[in-house]
Every structure is written in C-alpha cells, then in structure tokens.
C-alpha positions as CSV (number, residue, x, y, z in Angstrom):
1,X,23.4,-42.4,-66.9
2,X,27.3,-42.1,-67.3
3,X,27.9,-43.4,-64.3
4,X,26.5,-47.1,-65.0
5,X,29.7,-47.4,-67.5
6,X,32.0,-46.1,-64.5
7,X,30.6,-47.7,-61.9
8,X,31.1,-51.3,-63.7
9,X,34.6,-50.3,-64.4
10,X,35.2,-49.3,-60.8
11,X,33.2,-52.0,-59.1
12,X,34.5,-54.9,-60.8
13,X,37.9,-54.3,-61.2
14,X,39.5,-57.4,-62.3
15,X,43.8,-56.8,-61.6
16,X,46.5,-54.9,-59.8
17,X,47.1,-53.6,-63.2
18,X,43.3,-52.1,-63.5
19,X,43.8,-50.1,-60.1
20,X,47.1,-48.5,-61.4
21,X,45.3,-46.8,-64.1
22,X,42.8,-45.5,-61.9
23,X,43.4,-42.1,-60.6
24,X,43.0,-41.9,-56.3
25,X,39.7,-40.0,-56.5
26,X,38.4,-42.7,-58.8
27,X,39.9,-45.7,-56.7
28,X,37.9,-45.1,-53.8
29,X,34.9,-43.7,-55.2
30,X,34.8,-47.2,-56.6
31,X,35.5,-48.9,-53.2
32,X,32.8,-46.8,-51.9
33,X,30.5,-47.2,-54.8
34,X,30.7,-51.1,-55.0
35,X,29.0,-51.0,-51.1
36,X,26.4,-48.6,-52.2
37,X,24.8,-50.2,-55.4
38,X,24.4,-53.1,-52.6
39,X,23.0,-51.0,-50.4
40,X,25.3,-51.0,-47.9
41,X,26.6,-48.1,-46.2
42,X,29.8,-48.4,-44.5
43,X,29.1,-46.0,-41.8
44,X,26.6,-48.1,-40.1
45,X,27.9,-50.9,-38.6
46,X,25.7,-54.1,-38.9
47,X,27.9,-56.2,-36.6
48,X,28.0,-56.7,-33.0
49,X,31.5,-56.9,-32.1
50,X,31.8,-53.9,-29.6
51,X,30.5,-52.3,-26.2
52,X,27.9,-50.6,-26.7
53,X,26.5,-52.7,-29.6
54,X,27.0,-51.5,-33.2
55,X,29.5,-48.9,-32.1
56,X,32.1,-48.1,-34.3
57,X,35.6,-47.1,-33.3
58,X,38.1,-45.0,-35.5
59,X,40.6,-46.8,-37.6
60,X,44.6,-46.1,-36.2
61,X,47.6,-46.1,-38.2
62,X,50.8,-47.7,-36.4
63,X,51.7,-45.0,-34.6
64,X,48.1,-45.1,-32.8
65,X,46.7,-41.9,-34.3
66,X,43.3,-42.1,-36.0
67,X,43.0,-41.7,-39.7
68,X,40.6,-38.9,-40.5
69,X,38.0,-38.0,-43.0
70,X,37.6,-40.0,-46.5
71,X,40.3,-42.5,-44.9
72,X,37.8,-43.8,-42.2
73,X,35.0,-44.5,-44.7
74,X,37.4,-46.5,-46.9
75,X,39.1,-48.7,-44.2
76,X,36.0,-48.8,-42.6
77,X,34.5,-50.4,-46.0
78,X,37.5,-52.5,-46.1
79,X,36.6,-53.8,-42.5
80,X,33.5,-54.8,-43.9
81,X,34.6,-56.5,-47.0
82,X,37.1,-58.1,-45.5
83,X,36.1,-59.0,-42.1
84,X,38.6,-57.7,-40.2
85,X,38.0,-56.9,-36.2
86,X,41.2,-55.0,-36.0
87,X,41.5,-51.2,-36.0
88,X,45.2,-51.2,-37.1
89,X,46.7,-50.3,-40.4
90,X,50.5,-50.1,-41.3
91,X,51.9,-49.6,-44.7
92,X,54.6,-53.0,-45.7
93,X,57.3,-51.0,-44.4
94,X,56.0,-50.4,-41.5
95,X,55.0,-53.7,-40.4
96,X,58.9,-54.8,-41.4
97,X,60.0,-52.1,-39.1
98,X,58.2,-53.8,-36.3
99,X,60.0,-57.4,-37.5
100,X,56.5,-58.5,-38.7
101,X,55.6,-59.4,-42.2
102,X,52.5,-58.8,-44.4
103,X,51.4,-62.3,-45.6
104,X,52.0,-63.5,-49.0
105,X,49.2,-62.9,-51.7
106,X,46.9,-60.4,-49.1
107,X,45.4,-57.6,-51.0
108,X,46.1,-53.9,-49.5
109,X,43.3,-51.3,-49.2
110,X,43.5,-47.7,-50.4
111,X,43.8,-44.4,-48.3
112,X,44.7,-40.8,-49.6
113,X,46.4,-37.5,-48.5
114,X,47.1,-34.4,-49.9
115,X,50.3,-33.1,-50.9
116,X,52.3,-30.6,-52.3
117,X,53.3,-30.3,-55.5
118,X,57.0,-32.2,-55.9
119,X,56.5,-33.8,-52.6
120,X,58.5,-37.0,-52.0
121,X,56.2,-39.7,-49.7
122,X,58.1,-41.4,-46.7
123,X,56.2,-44.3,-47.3
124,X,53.3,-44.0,-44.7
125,X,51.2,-41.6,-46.5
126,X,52.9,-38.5,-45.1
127,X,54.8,-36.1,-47.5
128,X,57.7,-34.9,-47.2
129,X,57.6,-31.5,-47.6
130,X,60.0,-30.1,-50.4
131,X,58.2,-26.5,-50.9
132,X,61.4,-25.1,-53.2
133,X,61.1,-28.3,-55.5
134,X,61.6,-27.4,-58.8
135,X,58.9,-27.8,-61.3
136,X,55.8,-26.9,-59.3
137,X,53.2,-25.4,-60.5
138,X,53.0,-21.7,-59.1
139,X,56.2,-21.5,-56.7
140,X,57.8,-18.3,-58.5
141,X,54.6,-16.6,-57.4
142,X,54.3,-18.1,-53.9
143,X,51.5,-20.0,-54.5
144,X,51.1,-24.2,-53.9
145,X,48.9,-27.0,-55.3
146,X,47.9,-29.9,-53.5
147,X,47.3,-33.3,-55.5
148,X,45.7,-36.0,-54.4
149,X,48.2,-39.3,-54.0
150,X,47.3,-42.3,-52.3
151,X,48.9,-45.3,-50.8
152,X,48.3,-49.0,-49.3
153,X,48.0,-50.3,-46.2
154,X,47.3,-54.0,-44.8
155,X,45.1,-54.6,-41.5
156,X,46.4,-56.1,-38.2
157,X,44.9,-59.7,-39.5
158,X,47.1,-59.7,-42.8
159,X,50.1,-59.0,-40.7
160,X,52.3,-62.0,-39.2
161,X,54.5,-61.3,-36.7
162,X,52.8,-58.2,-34.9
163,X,52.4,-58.1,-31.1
164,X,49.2,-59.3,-29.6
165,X,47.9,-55.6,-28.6
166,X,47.1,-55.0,-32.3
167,X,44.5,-57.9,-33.1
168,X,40.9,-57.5,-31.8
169,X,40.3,-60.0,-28.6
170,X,39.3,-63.4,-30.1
171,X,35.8,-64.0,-28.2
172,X,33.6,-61.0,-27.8
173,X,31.3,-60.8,-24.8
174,X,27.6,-60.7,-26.2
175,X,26.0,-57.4,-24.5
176,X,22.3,-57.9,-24.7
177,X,19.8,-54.7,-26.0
178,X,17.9,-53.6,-22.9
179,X,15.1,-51.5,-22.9
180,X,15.1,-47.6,-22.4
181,X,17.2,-46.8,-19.8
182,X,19.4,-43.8,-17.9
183,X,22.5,-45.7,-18.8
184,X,26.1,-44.4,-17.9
185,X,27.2,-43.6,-21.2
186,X,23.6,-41.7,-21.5
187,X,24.4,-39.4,-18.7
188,X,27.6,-38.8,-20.8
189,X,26.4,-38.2,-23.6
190,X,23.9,-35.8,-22.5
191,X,26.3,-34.0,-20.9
192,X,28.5,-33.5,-24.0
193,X,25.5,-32.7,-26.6
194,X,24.5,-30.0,-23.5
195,X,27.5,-27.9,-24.5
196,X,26.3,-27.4,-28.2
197,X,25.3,-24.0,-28.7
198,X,22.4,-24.3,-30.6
199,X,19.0,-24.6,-29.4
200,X,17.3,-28.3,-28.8
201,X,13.4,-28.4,-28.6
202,X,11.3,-31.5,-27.7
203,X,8.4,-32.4,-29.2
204,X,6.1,-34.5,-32.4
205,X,7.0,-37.4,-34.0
206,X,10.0,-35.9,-36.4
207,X,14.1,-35.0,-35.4
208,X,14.9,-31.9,-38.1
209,X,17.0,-29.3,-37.9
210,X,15.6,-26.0,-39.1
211,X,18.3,-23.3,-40.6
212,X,15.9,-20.5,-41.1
213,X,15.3,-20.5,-36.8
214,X,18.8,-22.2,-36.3
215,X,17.1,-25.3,-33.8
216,X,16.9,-28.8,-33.2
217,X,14.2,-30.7,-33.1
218,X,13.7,-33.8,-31.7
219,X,10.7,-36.5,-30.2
220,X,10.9,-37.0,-26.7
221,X,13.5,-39.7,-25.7
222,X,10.8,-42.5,-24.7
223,X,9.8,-42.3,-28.1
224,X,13.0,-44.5,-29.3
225,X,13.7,-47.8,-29.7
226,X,16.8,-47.3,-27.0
227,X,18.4,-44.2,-25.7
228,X,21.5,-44.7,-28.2
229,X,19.1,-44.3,-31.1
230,X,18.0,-41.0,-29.8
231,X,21.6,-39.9,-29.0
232,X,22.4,-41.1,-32.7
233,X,19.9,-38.8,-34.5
234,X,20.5,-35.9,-32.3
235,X,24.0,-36.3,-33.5
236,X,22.7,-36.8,-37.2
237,X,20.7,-33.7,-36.3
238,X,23.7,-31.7,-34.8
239,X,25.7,-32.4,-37.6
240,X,23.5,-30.4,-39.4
241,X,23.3,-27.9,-37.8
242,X,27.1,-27.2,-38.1
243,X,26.2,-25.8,-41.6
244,X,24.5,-22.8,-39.9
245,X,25.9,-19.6,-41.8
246,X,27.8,-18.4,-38.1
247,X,29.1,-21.8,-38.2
248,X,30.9,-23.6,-41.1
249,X,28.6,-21.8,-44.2
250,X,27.8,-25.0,-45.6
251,X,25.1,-24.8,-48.9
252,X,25.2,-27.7,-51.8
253,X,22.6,-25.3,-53.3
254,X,19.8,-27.3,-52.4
255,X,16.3,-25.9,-53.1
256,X,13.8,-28.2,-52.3
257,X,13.1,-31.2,-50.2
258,X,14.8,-34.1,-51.9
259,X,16.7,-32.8,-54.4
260,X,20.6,-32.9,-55.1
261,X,21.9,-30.7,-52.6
262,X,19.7,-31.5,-50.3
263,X,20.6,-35.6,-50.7
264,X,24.2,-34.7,-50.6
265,X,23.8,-32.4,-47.4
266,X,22.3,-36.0,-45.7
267,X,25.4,-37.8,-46.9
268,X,27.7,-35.3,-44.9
269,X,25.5,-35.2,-42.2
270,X,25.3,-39.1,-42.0
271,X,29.2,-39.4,-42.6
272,X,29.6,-36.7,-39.7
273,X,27.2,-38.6,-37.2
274,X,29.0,-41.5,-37.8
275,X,32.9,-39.8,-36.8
276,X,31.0,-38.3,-34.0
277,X,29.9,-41.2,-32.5
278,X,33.5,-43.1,-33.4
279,X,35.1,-40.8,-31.0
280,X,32.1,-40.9,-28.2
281,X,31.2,-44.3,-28.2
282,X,27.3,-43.9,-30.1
283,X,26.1,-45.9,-32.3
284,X,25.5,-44.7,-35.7
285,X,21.4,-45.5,-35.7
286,X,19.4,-43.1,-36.6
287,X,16.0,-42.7,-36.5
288,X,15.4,-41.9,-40.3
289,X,16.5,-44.7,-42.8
290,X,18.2,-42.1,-45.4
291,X,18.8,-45.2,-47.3
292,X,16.5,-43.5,-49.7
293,X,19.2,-41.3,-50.8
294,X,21.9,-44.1,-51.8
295,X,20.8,-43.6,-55.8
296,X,21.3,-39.7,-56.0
297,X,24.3,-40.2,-53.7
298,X,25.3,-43.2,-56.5
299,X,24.3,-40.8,-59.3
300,X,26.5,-37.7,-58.0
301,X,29.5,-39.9,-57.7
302,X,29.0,-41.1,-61.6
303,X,28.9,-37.3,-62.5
304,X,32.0,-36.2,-60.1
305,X,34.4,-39.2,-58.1
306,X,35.8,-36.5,-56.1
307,X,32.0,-35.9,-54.8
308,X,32.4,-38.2,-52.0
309,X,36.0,-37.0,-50.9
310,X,34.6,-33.6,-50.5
311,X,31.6,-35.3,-48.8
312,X,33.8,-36.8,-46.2
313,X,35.8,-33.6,-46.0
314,X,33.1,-31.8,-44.8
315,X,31.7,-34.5,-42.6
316,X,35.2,-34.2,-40.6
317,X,35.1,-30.2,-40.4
318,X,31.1,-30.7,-39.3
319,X,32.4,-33.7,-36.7
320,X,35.4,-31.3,-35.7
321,X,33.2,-28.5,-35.1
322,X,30.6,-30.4,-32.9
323,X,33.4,-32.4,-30.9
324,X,35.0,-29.4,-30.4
325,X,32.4,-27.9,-28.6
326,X,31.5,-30.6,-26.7
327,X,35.4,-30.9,-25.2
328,X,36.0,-33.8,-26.4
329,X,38.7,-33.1,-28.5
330,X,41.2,-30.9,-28.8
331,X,41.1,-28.8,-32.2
332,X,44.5,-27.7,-32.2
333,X,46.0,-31.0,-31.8
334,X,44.4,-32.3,-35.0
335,X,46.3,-32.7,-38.2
C-alpha cells in the first residue's frame, strides 16, 4: 500500500528540516496519521479534566476566537501529545506582544488557512489580502486561487510570561459518573436537538440515520450507559443527516455498507459530532465504536493527504448547519 512508505515518512519525522519539506496538506495529515495507526482518535477525549466528564472544549487563538475545522483536530491532537490543559494558542509574535516569551527549545504545532494567491501573512495565520498582486494565477480574468499555507503556534503552557487567565486551573474537581438521570444540561440539550428539522423516531436496539426516508433513529434513552452517551450519538446521528440532498448534498459515492465512501462519510460524521459537542458541552461518546474504520480512514489518507482536510471541512459545514438550527450560534458571525 503506498501509504505505508508515506506514513513512515510522516510519522517519524526526525528534524525541523524534515517538516520544511513537507507540504501543509502532508504536515498534518501526518500529525493526524501518527494518532491513528495507534489507534487513537483525537476527537474523543480519554481524559477527565472537564465538567461534564470527557467534554471537549474548542481550541482559542489569542484574540479568544475558536479555531475552526482541520485546525481543531490538529491542536486538539497536539493537546494530546503534548499534555497540555490549556485551550490557548498564540503564534511567537503574539505572545511578545503580550510581553510573554515562548520558552527556549519548545516545539510549535501546525495549523493551516487558505489564502489567496500573492497574499502576504500578518503573522497569525490571517492573510492579508492583496487581490491586485501581480503574478497570480487568473487575475486578468477575475478569477482567484486559494493555496493552502500554514503556520505555528505554541500552547498557553510553552508560554512564560502570560497572565494567569490563559493556563487551565491547576487542580481539577473530580465529577463522579452517575447513573441515568434528567440532568440540567439534559434538559438543554434536548431542547436544542428539538429544533432540528428532521424527524427523530424511538425504538430497537440501533441509532442510524436513514437518507432514503430522511429520519433518525435512535434506542430509547434508558438504553444508554448515561444520558450524555445518548445525546452524543444523536449528535453523531444528526450530523448525518446534514448530508440530506435539501441540506448540504453530501455523497462520497458510497455504495454499500462499509465501503470507502461510506467509511469516509463516518469520519465527517464523527469529526462533526465532536465540534458539536465542543460548542454545547456533550461529550463525544458514541454508542458505536467506529474504531473499525481507522484502517480505510488510514488508507484514504495514504492515497490523498488532503483527504482529511476536506474531511474536516465538511464536518464544520455539517456542525455549522446543525448548530445553526439549534440557535446556538450565529452563522453570519462565523469566519
């Protein structure tokens, strides 16, 4: 398979130098790719750091907004790697502008953006536009490219010097798993997945969502382990059926039960519950393990690194379009 020659390049990577050559598609494909052949999927957090357990929460740049799509799964991986309880990311300049100071020998992590052809950087990942710059491809007939271009950023805990607001708290209140109950955040939560306009049935021992009839199906509640589990898989479920033709008109072209589209369909769908929940407080557990998937998910990013950029771009246009209905964001304040 050609991607057991790319993947040892990517996954072992062995100086600065190494990552250089790399292009940005193929830098964090590897980052992403190194978790995977372990096992380990990014999105689900294994750690219990956060009220309600396993949450996961949305990773900030320094001006507090959240980063967004492929960015989240790669600073969320870096989390991992790495550690670090923090949410906040600032580029070096950015930390010197606040008088702080990235520590000597800590190692970056990688996030993207898309930008114009001839675009100049200011240094935090957004370009400065320059849509006149000579030498772009397709100006003299109006048209623009976008390349992919990426950067480094270092977490709160690399950081000396930053105020105490951007570290995690040091000791962590232990919130013990209860048994099924009508919490607070359930009565929230059901009250958000309500506004969904696609139709929820109850019922067997399987959550699906089926296109041809455009519904959800889930197990009654007191079926789950907890109520965040069923929450989770409802917005597993949800996020699938975003792909609805009236909806986003998602197809990967898959034809049967298992195969490549329909593995890479799971990986949006996963990647999209898990943004969901960042911005609602739910857990990313789901009642399927779709840790089945991992080697065709593996196997589609030997044959194509920008497979799991488009992955993620989708899984933010599915997480937009369910938040969005529920209210709880605004779509037109997005970048």
């Amino acid at each position: 398979m050609s991607f057991a020659i790319s993947a040892s390049r990517n996954s072992r990577i062995s100086s600065a130098s190494d990552e250089v050559r790399l292009t940005p598609h193929e830098r964090v494909t590897a980052q992403i790719s190194s978790l995977l052949e372990r096992g380990v999927r990014p999105w689900i957090k294994p750690w219990d750091d956060i009220a309600p357990p396993d949450a996961l929460v949305l990773p900030l740049r320094s001006c507090g907004t959240p980063y967004r799509g492929m960015n989240i799964i790669a600073l969320w991986a870096a989390a991992l790697e790495s550690g670090f309880r923090s949410r906040h990311w600032f580029t070096f300049k950015q930390a010197l502008a606040m008088k702080a100071c990235v520590r000597k020998g800590e190692r970056g992590s990688f996030v993207v953006y898309y930008a114009e052809v001839g675009d100049k950087s200011d240094g935090d990942g957004s370009p400065s536009r320059a849509p006149n710059a000579k030498g772009a491809k397709g100006e003299e007939t109006g048209e623009s490219r976008r390349i992919l271009r990426g950067y480094t950023v270092f977490n709160a805990e690399q950081i000396d010097g930053l105020p105490e607001t951007f570290h995690a708290p040091s000791e962590i209140p232990t919130v013990p798993r209860t048994p099924f109950t009508i919490s607070e955040d359930e009565t929230r939560w059901a009250s958000l997945f309500a506004r969904i306009p696609v139709t929820l049935r109850h019922g067997g021992n399987r959550a699906f969502y089926s296109k041809a009839a455009d519904y959800i199906q889930m197990p009654l509640r007191e079926a789950f382990r907890d109520g965040t589990q069923y929450w989770a898989t409802l917005a597993h479920e949800t996020a699938h059926a975003s792909r609805h033709e009236t909806r986003l008109n998602r197809d990967f072209g898959q034809t049967r039960f298992g195969d490549a589209g329909y593995a890479l369909e799971e990986l949006v769908a996963e990647l999209a519950s898990a943004f969901i929940g960042a911005h609602i407080g739910l857990p990313a557990d789901h009642l399927e393990d779709h840790a089945a998937y991992i080697n065709e998910w593996l196997k589609a990013l030997g044959d194509n690194p920008s497979t799991f950029l488009t992955a993620a771009s989708k899984a933010q246009a599915a997480a937009d379009w369910v938040l969005g209905e529920m209210g709880a964001v605004d779509l037109k304040a997005l970048p």
